[in-house]
Structures are given as C-alpha cells and as structure tokens.
SEZAGU-967475 format. One record per residue (C-alpha): residue in three letters; x, z, y. Coordinates in steps of 0.5 Angstrom, whole numbers, plus 500, padded with zeros to 3 digits. Layout:
SEZAGU-967475
ALAXZY;...
This chain:
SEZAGU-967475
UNK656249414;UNK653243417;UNK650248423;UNK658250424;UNK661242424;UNK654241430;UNK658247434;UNK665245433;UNK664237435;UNK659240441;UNK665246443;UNK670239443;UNK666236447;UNK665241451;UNK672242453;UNK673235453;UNK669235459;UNK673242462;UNK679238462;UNK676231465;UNK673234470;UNK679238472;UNK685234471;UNK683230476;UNK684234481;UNK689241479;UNK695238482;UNK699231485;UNK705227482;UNK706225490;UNK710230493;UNK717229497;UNK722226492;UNK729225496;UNK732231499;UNK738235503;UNK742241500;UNK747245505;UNK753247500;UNK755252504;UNK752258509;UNK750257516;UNK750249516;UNK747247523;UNK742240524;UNK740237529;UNK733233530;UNK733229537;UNK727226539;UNK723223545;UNK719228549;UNK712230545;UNK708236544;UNK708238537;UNK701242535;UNK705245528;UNK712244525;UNK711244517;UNK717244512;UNK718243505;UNK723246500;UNK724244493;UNK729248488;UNK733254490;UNK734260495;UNK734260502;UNK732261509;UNK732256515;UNK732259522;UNK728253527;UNK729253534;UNK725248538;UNK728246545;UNK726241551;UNK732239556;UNK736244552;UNK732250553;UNK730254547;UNK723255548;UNK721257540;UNK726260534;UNK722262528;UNK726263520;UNK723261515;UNK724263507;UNK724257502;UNK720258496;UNK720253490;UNK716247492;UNK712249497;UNK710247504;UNK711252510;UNK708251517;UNK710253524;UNK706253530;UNK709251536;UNK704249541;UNK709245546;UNK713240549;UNK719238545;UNK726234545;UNK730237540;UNK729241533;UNK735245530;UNK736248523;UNK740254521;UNK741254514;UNK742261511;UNK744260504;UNK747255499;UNK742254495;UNK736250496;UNK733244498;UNK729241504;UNK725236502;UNK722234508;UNK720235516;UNK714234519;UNK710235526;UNK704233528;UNK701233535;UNK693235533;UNK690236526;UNK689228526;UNK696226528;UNK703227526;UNK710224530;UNK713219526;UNK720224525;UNK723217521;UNK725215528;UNK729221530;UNK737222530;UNK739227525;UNK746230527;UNK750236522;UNK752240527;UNK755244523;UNK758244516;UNK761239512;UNK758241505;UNK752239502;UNK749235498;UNK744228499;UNK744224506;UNK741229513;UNK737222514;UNK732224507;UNK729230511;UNK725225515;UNK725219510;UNK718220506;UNK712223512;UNK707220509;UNK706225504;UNK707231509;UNK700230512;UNK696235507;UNK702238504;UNK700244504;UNK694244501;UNK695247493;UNK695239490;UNK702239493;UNK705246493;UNK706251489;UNK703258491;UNK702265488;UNK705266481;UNK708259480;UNK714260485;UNK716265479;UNK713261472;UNK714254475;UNK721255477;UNK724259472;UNK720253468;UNK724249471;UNK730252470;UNK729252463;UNK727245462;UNK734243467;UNK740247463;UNK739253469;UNK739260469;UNK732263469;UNK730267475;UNK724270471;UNK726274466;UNK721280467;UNK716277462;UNK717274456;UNK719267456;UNK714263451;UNK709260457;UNK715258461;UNK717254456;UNK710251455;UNK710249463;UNK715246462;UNK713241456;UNK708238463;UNK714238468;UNK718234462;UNK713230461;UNK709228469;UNK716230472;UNK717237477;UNK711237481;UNK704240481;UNK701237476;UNK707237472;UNK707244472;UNK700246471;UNK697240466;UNK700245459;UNK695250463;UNK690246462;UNK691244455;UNK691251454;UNK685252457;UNK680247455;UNK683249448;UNK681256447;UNK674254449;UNK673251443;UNK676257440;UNK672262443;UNK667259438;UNK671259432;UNK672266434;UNK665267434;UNK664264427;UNK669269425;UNK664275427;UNK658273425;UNK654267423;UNK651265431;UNK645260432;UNK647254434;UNK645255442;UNK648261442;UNK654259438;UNK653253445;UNK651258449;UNK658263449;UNK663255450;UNK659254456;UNK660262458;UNK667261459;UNK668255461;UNK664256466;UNK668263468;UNK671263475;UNK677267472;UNK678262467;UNK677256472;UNK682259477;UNK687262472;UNK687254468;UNK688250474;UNK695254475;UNK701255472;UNK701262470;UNK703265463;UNK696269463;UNK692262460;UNK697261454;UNK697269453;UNK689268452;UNK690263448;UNK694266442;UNK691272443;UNK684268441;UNK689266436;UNK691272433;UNK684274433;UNK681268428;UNK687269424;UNK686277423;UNK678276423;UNK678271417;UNK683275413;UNK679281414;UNK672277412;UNK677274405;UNK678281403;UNK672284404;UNK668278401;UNK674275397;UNK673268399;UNK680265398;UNK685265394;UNK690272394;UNK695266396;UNK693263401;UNK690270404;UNK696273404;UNK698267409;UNK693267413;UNK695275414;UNK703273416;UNK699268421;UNK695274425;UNK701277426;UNK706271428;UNK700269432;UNK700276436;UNK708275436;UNK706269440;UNK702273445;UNK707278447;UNK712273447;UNK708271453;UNK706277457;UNK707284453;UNK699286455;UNK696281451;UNK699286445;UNK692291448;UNK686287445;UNK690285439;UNK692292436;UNK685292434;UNK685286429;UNK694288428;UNK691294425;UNK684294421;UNK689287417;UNK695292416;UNK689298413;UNK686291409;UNK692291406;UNK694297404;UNK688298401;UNK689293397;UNK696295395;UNK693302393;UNK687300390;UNK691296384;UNK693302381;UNK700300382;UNK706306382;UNK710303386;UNK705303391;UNK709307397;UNK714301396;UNK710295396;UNK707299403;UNK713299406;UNK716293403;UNK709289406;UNK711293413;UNK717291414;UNK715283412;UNK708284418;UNK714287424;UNK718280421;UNK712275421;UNK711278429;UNK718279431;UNK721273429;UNK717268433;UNK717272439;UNK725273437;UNK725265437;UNK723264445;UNK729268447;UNK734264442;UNK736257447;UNK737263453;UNK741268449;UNK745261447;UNK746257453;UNK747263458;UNK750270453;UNK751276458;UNK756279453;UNK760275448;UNK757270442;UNK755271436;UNK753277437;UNK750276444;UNK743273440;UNK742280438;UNK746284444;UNK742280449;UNK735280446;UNK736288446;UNK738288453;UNK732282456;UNK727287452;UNK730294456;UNK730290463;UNK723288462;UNK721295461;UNK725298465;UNK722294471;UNK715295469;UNK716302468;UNK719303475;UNK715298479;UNK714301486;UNK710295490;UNK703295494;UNK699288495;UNK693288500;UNK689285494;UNK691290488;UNK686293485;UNK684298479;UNK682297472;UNK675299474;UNK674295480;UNK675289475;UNK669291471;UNK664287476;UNK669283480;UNK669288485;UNK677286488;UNK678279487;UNK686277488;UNK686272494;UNK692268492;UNK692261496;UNK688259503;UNK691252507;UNK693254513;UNK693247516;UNK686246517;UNK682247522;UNK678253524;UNK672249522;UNK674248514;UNK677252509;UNK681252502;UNK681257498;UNK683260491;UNK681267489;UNK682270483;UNK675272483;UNK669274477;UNK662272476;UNK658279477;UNK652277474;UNK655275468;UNK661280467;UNK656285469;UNK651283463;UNK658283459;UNK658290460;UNK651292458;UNK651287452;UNK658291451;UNK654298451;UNK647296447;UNK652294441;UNK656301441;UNK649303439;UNK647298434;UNK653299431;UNK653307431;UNK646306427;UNK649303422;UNK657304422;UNK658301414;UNK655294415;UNK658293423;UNK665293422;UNK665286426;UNK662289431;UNK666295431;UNK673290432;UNK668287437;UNK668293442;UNK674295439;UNK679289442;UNK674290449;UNK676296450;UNK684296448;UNK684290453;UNK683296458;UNK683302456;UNK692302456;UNK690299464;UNK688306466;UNK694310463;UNK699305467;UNK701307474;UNK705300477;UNK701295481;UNK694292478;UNK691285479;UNK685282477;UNK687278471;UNK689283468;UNK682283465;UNK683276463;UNK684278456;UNK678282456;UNK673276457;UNK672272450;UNK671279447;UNK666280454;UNK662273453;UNK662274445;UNK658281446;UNK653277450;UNK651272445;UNK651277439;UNK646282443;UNK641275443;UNK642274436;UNK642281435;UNK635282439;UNK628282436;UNK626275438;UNK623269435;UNK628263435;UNK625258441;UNK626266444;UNK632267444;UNK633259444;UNK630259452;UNK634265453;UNK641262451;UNK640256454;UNK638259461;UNK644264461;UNK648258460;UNK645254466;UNK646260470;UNK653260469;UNK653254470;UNK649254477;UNK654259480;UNK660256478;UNK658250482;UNK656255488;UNK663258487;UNK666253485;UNK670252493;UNK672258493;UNK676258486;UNK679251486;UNK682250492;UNK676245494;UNK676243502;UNK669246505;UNK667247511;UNK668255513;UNK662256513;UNK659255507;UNK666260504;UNK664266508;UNK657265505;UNK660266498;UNK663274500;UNK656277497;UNK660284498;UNK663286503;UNK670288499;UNK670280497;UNK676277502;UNK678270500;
C-alpha cells in the first residue's frame, strides 16, 4: 500500500509538471476583441490608404460563415482579387506582393465577423492600417463600427501562429463549443457532444480564445497520467519504476502531447475510457477475490458502465476498447447471478441487463438533454425522446456513408509505427528559414516496442490461460481498439489509435516485470526507457507543438520518407 501511495504522489507530480509546462504555452487570451459583422449579403468596404507596398494581406474572423472576396488596387486599377472563407477564429494570409492605395472587401454572407485587417510591407514591418479611411460602399446592415477592423493591429503580427487562431479540428469542437456556451444552435452534431461541453467549461472560464478553448483539454490530458497508473494497479502489482516508468511513457507520447494541446474530443474520450476501465477492472478484481462489500461492489459495477456511456458520449469509437472490460463485468455478473442457485436466475439476468444499458444510456442520454430542450426539431415534450433518436441516426448516417479523401489519412496498420502522421497546422507566415508546425505524429521506437511487449504477452498468457486473465483484458482492449478500424470503409486518421495508447505502454511495463530480471535490472531497464522517451519527446518536440524552429532542423526530424509536417 505504501509503494501505491509513493506512486500516485509521483504520477500527481509528474502530471503537475505536464501541465505547468504546457499551459504556458498552448494558447493566447490576446487575441482581436472588437469586430464587424455584414447583416446582409454583398456589403461593399473600402480601405483607402497611401501609396505602400504590402508584402501579405492577413485577415482575421471570429464566429459565423462566410466569405470575403479582396480586391487590392492602385489609382483604381485592380491589380489583385483573391476570396477568402472565414473559418472560426482564425487568421487567413494573402500574398499581394505590390504597391497598393486601396483595398475593397466583398462580403458574401450574413453571418460572420472580421475582427481585424492587417498588412505588412516585410516579415518585420506591418502598415499602421488604423490610419486608413474606411467607407461602406455598400449596405446598410451590419452590426459593430467599420473602424473596428483596423482598431487592434498590434495583435495581428504573429496572428497566424496556433497561439492565436484556431486550426484543424477545432474550427468544428471549439465553435460548436461556443455555441453551446452562447445559447446557439450547435453546427457539429456528427459526434456526441459531451466534449464540447467540456470546451466550453474553458471558454466561460478564460473567454472565447485559444487558451479558453484548449485549457479543459489540458486538464483532461494531465489527468489521465495519473490514471494510466491506477489503471496499471488495477492489472497487476507493478514495481515502483515501472509504475513511474509507464506515467512518463505516456506523458512524454507525441500523440498525447499534440492531441492534449488542442481542443478536440479525442482527449476527453481517453479520459473516460481510462476511467471506464479502472472502474471494470476493480469490479472484476472484488468478484474474483471478494475484496469489498457486494454493495459497494455492485456500484463500482453501475460506475464501469456510466463510465463508458461518458466515453461514447464523446466520440462513439471510444466504445472499442471498452467492450472488453463492458463485457467480462457483465459475464461477472451473470456468473454471480447464476451461482447463487436462485430460480429466478433468468429474471434477475435480465432485470441486471436492462439496469447496465440504463446506467450506460443515462449519462450519455444527459449531454443531449439542454440541445433537444432549447433547440427541439419536433414539438416538446416528446422532442427529448424524438430528437434524441433522430441525432443518433444522423450521426450514423453520416459516418456510414462518408465519401472524403485527405492528403494525410491513413489506414489503421500505417498507425502501428507512425508510419502517416496527420499534418494538421503549419505557420505560413514565416520565413523560408523558420517553421511552425503541428503533426499528429507517433514515437516509432516506443510504439514499435509496444508492439513486441504486445506479442511476448499473448504468449505469456497462452502458457497459462487460467491465472492470466488481466493479461487477456490487456490485449483484449488493444486489439478491439483497432480491429473495428479494419472493417470500416470512411476516411481514417492517426488519432484513431489515440485510444490504443494506455493499453500499448501498460504492455511494455508488464513485459519488465514480467522478465526474468533481478530488481536493479529491471530498475535500469525502466529507467532508461523513460529517458528515452523523454529524450526524443525533446527532439520532436517542435514538430508536435507548434514551437518556432528554424527549417532546417524540422526537415531533420522527417526519419522516413512518408513523414510530411
């Protein structure tokens, strides 16, 4: 007990470090405040200034859809037109490379923000554009003063680098978070919403900004660092630097590290899958040792499946490494039911049945409550049974019939060592010299031992399939954290295997404790996988977080030809 209090104080300690180290910079609160809106389609502005060169032209949006047609000029000669879509919060560049006097925006659509304008004549100097004249053209309905999209210049300068806009994924969770947390209709209703609420909980907090909307991902991802371990204890008794050992294996996961530093649902479906699984994993543990009370045993049993219904409330995949452990508790169960020689045993099965699809239902039921309430498609009261059904079908119908392509999809055995990382943001700002970058993107050396720690302990478990059955629940929610992937036709990404990771790291510290080794072996082992980890999580570092680095030293980091970032 004493050696599992050391390691839960060392895994805290070690997510507190996670998280300092990281908040700092996964996103500004600095960001354009005041706006102007068009009310109406085909609003005409016009920016008159003196004769300049502009280098780039940047534009930023906040909420809503739309597009702006620019045309740059000089002595009423269009010498440049270029459409740009807004996307929420985000900041948008356009090379113009001339001498201009006057910009004219085009508004197509009613819905969206411009937040601010800039333009630079050189990567170090922008045009001071709060001295232009701003005249309306055309329309007379929009909301804010014209004069608002030139009134905050200083925070355009590194606007498009990811601490100040959005990118990827976020443009749908972060806005249909916002959405939420204002009262509006949710644009993304293809997933569950759970971890869009969760956004949100930052956005209310630190306001509608990068760090608002990525600060609960955080949380979230420091977190279950600590419940790797817990998990891990749950499996088996690990020594004290393999229990160390599996917290700094994850913490320092390239995936982990870019999916935590973002506002996606994918860190929250980690999180209650981790969850789900401690939960189903003590249950077992009690019913095949009869540590606790059959009271308390039972709600540790209602608290693997609410903890599951929490999962697929954020994403419907994270239901695949949690059928395992759903499934072996149910059996538990029934077993149990069975075993009391009671005649009613067939209704006691069923009556247990219809309570686990209630304890997993309800809270995942729950995240859709405030939606189908405030927004019903078809009359209340029955709209919060009605609406539910129909959310349900559009999200299957819309992931059973996706027809996409994307340069950086990949399939589910290109994960296995990283082989096709996601390229999801790069600053196009800079110059040809430096780089900022984000790629989705796995440690093939440690996700590779993964993969052999994987293979050693279905043959452990083989040998002695009576006394293994932690080991069998450990490959077994592995593999059904991939296995679906290869049956499924629609587009695939890398951080589908996101969810694969604690069952892949948990595997490499049980095959230490596993080996034949004296203790100071095995200590030495651990300890130097953790550096390593460690090490190349530095090395990598810039090319999974965003960090400025010179070009150079990125195109250093491709080790494989098919890595592009």
């Amino acid at each position: 007990m004493q050696n599992k209090n050391s390691l839960i104080i060392f895994a805290i300690l070690i997510a507190t470090i996670y998280f300092m180290l990281q908040v700092i910079t996964i996103g500004s609160r600095d960001i354009p405040v005041t706006y102007w809106a068009p009310k109406e389609e085909g609003c005409i502005i016009e920016i008159s200034i003196a004769k300049k060169f502009i280098k780039d032209f940047f534009a930023y949006f906040g909420y809503g859809d739309g597009k702006i047609d620019i045309q740059f000029l000089k002595d009423n000669s269009i010498i440049l037109q270029q459409s740009v879509q807004a996307a929420f919060y985000q900041g948008k560049i356009v090379p113009v490379n001339n001498i201009v006097d006057k910009i004219i925006i085009v508004t197509h659509g009613n819905n969206f923000e411009i937040k601010e304008i800039a333009a630079r004549k050189d990567y170090k100097n922008f045009l001071n554009l709060s001295k232009a004249v701003i005249n309306i053209l055309k329309g007379s309905k929009y909301i804010g003063n014209p004069n608002n999209i030139v009134d905050e210049q200083s925070k355009m300068r590194t606007i498009l680098n990811y601490r100040y806009s959005s990118y990827f994924d976020e443009i749908y969770h972060a806005r249909t978070a916002y959405e939420l947390l204002k009262g509006l209709p949710p644009y993304d209703l293809v997933h569950p919403p759970l971890g869009k609420w969760l956004i949100s909980i930052g956005m209310a907090i630190w306001g509608v900004n990068p760090f608002g909307w990525r600060f609960v991902n955080l949380i979230f991802g420091s977190i279950v660092i600590v419940l790797i371990l817990i998990l891990l204890t749950k499996l088996y008794k690990p020594s004290f630097w393999c229990g160390i050992a599996v917290t700094i294996l994850l913490a320092s996961d390239f995936l982990h590290n870019s999916l935590s530093r973002t506002a996606n649902i994918d860190t929250f479906s980690l999180f209650f899958v981790i969850l789900c699984s401690i939960f189903g994993m003590s249950y077992i543990n009690n019913m095949r040792y009869m540590r606790e009370k059959l009271d308390r045993t039972n709600m540790v049993y209602f608290l693997t499946f609410s903890a599951g219904g929490l999962a697929f409330a954020c994403k419907w995949n994270a239901l695949y490494p949690i059928m395992p452990i759903l499934i072996i508790s149910f059996g538990y169960k029934v077993y149990n039911i069975i075993n009391d020689n009671n005649k009613s045993w067939i209704i006691k099965t069923v009556k247990q049945s219809v309570l686990s699809i209630i304890a997993f239902t309800i809270p995942y039921y729950l995240t859709y409550l405030p939606i189908t309430i405030k927004y019903p498609y078809y009359n209340l009261p029955w709209a919060i049974i009605s609406d539910f059904i129909m959310l349900q079908k559009h999200i299957w119908k819309y992931h059973s019939t996706l027809v996409a392509t994307h340069p950086f999809s990949s399939e589910w055995y290109q994960w296995l060592l990283s082989t096709k990382p996601l390229w999801a943001y790069y600053d196009n700002s800079l110059p040809m010299n430096l780089r900022s970058t984000i790629a989705y993107l796995g440690n093939p050396v440690m996700w590779g031992l993964g993969l052999l720690a994987m293979v050693y302990l279905l043959v452990v478990a083989a040998k002695n399939p009576k006394n293994n059955l932690s080991l069998f629940i450990e490959i077994a929610s592995y593999v059904s954290s991939i296995v679906p992937w290869i049956f499924i036709s629609r587009i695939k990404f890398i951080y589908h295997y996101y969810l694969a990771l604690p069952w892949l790291y948990i595997a490499v510290v049980m095959v230490i404790d596993n080996l034949n080794l004296k203790h100071s072996l095995k200590k030495k082992v651990a300890i130097t996988l953790s550096v390593l980890g460690l090490i190349m999580l530095v090395i990598f570092y810039p090319a999974v977080s965003g960090l400025t680095v010179s070009a150079k030293y990125i195109e250093l980091l491709r080790i494989m030809k098919s890595w592009i970032f």
